[in-house]
C-alpha positions in Angstrom: -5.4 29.7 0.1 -6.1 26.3 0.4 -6.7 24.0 3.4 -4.0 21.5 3.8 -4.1 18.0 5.6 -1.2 16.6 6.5 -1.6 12.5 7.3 0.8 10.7 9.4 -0.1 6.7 10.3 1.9 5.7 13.2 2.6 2.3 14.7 4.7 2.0 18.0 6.5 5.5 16.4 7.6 6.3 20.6 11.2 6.7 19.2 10.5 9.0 16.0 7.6 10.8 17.1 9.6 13.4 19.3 11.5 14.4 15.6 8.5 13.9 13.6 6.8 16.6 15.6 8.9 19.1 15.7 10.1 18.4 11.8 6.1 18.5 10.6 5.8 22.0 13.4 8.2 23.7 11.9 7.7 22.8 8.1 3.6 23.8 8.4 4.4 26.7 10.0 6.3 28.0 7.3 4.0 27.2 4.5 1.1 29.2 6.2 3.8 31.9 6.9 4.4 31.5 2.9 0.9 32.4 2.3 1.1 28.4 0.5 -1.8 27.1 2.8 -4.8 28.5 4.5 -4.2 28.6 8.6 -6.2 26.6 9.8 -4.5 23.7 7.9 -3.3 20.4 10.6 -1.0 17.7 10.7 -3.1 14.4 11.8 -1.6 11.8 13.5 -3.3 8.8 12.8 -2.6 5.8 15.9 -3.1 2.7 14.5 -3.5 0.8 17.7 -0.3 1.3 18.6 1.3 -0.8 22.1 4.0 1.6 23.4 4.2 5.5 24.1 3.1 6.6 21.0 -0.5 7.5 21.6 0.5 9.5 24.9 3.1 11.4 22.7 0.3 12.4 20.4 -2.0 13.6 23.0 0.9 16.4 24.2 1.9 17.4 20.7 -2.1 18.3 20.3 -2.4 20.1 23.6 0.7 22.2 23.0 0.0 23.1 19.8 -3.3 23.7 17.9 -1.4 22.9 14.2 -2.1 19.2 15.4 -5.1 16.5 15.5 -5.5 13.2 16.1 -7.6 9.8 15.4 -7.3 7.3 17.6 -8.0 3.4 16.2 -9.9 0.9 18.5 -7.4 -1.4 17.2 -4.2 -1.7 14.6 -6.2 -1.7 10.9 -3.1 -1.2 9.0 -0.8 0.9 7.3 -3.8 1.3 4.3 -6.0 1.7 6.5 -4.8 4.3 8.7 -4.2 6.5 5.4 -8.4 6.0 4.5 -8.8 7.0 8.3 -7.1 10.2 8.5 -8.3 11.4 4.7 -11.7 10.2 5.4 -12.0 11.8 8.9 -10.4 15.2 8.4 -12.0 17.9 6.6 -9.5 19.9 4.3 -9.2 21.1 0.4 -5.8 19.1 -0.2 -4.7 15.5 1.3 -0.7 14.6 1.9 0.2 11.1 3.1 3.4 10.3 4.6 5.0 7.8 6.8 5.9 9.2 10.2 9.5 7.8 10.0 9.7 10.6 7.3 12.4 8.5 5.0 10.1 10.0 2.5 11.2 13.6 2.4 8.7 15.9 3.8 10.3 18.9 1.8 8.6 17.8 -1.1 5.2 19.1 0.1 5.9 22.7 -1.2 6.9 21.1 -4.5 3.3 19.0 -4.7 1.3 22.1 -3.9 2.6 23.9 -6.9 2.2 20.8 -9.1 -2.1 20.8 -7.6 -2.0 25.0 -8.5 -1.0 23.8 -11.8 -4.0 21.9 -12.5 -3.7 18.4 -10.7 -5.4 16.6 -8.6 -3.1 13.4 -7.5 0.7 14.3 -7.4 3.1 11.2 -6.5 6.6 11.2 -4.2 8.6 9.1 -6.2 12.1 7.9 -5.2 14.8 9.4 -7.7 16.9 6.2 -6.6 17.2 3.0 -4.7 20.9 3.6 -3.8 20.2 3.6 0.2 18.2 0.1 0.1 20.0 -3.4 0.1 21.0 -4.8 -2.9 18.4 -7.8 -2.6 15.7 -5.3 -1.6 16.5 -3.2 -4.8 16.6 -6.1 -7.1 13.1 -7.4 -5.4 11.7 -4.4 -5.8 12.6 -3.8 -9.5 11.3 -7.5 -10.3 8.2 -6.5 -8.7 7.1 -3.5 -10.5 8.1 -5.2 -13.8 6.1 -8.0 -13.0 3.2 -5.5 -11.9 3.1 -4.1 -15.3 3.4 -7.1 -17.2 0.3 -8.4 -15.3 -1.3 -5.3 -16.5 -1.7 -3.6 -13.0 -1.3 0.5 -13.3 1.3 1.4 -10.9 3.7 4.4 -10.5 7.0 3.2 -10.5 9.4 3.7 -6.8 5.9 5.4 -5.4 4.8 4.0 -2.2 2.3 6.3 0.1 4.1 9.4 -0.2 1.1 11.5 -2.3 -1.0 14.3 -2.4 -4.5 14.5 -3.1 -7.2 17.2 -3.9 -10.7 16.9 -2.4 -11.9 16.1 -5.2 -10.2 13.0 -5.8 -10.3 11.8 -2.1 -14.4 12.1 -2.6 -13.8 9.7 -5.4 -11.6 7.8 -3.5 -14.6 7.0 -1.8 -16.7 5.3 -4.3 -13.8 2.3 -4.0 -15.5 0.2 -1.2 -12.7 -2.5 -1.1 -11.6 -4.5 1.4 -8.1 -5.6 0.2 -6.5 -2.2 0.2 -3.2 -1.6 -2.3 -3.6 2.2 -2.5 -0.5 2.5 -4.8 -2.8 1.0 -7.2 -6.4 1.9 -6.8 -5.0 5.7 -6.4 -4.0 5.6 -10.1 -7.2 4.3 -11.5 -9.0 7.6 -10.4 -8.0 8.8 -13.9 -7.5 12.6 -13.3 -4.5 14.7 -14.0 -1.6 13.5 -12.1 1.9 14.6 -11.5 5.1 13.4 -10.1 7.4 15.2 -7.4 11.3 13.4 -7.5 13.4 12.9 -3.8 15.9 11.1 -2.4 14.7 8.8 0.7 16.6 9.1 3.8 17.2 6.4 6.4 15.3 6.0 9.6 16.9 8.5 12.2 15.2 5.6 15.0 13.2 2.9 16.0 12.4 -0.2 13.5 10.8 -0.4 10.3 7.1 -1.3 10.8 7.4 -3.4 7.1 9.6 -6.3 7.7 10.0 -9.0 5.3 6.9 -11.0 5.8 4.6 -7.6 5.5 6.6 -7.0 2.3 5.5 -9.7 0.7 1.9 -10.0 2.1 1.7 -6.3 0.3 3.4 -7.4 -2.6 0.8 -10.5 -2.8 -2.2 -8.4 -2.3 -0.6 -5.7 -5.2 -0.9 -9.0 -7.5 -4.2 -10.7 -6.4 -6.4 -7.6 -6.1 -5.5 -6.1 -9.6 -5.2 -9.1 -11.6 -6.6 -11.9 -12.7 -3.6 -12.8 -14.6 -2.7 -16.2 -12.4 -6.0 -17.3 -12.5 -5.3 -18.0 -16.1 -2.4 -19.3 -15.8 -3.9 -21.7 -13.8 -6.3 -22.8 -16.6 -3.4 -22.7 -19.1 -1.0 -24.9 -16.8 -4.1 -27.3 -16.1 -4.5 -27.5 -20.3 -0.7 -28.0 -20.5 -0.7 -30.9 -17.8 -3.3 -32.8 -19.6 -1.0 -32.3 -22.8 2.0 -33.8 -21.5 -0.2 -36.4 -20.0 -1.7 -37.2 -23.4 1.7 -37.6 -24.3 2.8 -39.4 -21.6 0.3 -42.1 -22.3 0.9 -42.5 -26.0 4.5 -43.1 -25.1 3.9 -45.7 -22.9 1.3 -47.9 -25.3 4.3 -47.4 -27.6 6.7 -48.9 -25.1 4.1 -51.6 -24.5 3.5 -52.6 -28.0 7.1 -52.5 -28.6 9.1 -53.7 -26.0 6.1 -54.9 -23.4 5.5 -53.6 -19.6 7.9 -51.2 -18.6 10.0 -51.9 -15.8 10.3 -49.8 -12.8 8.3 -47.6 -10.8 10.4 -44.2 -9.8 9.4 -42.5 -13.2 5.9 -43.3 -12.7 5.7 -42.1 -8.5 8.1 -38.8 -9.9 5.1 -38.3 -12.5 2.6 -38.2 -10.2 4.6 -36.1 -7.6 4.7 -33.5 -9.7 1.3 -33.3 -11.3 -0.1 -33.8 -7.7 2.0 -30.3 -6.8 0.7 -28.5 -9.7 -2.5 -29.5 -8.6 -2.1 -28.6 -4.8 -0.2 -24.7 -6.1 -3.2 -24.1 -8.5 -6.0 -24.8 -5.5 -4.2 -22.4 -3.6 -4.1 -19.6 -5.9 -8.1 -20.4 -6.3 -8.1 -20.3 -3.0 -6.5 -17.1 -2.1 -9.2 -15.5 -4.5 -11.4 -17.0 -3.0 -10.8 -15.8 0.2 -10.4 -12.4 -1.3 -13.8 -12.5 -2.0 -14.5 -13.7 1.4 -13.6 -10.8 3.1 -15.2 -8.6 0.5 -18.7 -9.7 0.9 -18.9 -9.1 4.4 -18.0 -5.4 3.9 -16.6 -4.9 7.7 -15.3 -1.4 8.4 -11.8 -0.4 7.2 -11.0 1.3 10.9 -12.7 2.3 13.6 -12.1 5.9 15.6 -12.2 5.3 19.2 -11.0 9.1 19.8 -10.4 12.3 18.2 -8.2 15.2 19.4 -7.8 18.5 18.1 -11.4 18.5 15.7 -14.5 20.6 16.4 -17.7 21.1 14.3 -16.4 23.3 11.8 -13.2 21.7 11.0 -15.1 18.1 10.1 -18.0 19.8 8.2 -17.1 19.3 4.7 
């Protein structure tokens, strides 16, 4: 039997928590009662700076029961970051992520571990359907995995951070020291044997989503920027296409001149340059968002930092 890790990122989770914990208790226990996991497998919370109850909350679940850990963040890192923390921290033979909302259906676990005793070593929650979300929010999100793949990035389709990992592939993990974290796509460029694990997510039982709109599309941004340089080249083609219809721009007008003499008026002319001075001011920003990408890469600061741990000891973080 194998030791599992269960990883839960929270941020301001006061609301949830009390459900999570008692949903997480009682679905561990079962598993090592199963004989599925080794007993000394944990549930880690993971607090990612969190401004309300949720850390207190935490620190009772771990002193009433010795199935749960904790790590602590000196700050809020973020979602992607809290995931690296608690896989990176914890010592155990098999990884799961999940939300601790749990809309991604914790039930599922049993069904991963059977797909890692078959062989693999990175086994995906995907959502079976989209039928709970918001008809914009399902379009989005189909447009944006389409567009994923047609920029060439490797993605699993309706998987966010609902996955399973062996040790193995964790440790290689590892060897991706970015900065700009989009694990739904630098998980799949590991390589080895992977399977997928089909649910239906549930809505949140209380408190807010933690990934409003703007957050949405900050993600969706980095999934684009970090994988592909696709619109930096569109950039160089829309600059080679500007200069064409300039090109012919110009010829029209000696035409007009040699025919007909100056041309009169001066809206086409200021519309003209309107427009070619917003292509110009779009493409800088794209360069600039790489840019600034790069930025933040070279100065390779920390993806978290633990300010505490709860529930770990010598042996259990000896890997």
């Amino acid at each position: 039997m194998k030791k599992l890790a269960i990883i839960l990122p929270c941020y301001n989770e006061e609301e949830i928590l009390p459900h999570t914990i008692k949903k997480m208790r009682a679905l561990l226990s079962d598993l090592i009662k199963r004989k599925k996991v080794a007993k000394d497998s944990r549930i880690c919370f993971v607090n990612d700076g969190s401004r309300d109850q949720t850390w207190p909350i935490i620190q009772k679940a771990c002193a009433e029961d010795k199935l749960f850990c904790a790590l602590n963040l000196s700050r809020n890192f973020g979602h992607q970051g809290a995931i690296l923390a608690g896989m990176y921290d914890v010592c155990a033979d098999i990884y799961v992520t999940i939300d601790a909302d749990l809309q991604d259906n914790p039930d599922c676990i049993a069904q991963m571990l059977e797909k890692i005793e078959e062989g693999c070593d990175i086994v995906y929650g995907v959502r079976d359907s989209r039928h709970t979300d918001s008809f914009f929010k399902r379009t989005s999100a189909t447009l944006y995995y389409r567009l994923l793949k047609l920029l060439g990035v490797n993605i699993v389709y309706n998987h966010a951070d609902f996955r399973m990992m062996t040790r193995r592939a964790v440790e290689t993990l590892k060897q991706f020291p970015e900065r700009n974290l989009f694990l739904r796509a630098i998980v799949p460029l590991i390589g080895f044997k992977s399977a997928r694990v089909y649910y239906d997510r549930t809505a949140r039982q209380a408190g807010e989503t933690k990934y409003p709109f703007c957050k949405m599309v900050a993600l969706a941004w980095n999934g684009v920027s970090n994988f592909s340089i696709v619109p930096l080249r569109l950039v160089t083609f829309l600059g080679f296409f500007v200069c064409f219809l300039s090109v012919v721009f110009l010829c029209f007008v000696v035409y007009r001149w040699s025919v007909r003499g100056t041309i009169v008026g001066w809206a086409s002319m200021v519309t003209i340059i309107t427009v070619f001075s917003g292509v110009q001011l779009v493409s800088l920003g794209i360069i600039g968002e790489y840019l600034a990408k790069v930025f933040v890469e070279v100065k390779k600061r920390p993806l978290f930092i633990v300010e505490d741990k709860i529930g770990f000891n010598e042996e259990s973080q000896d890997c």
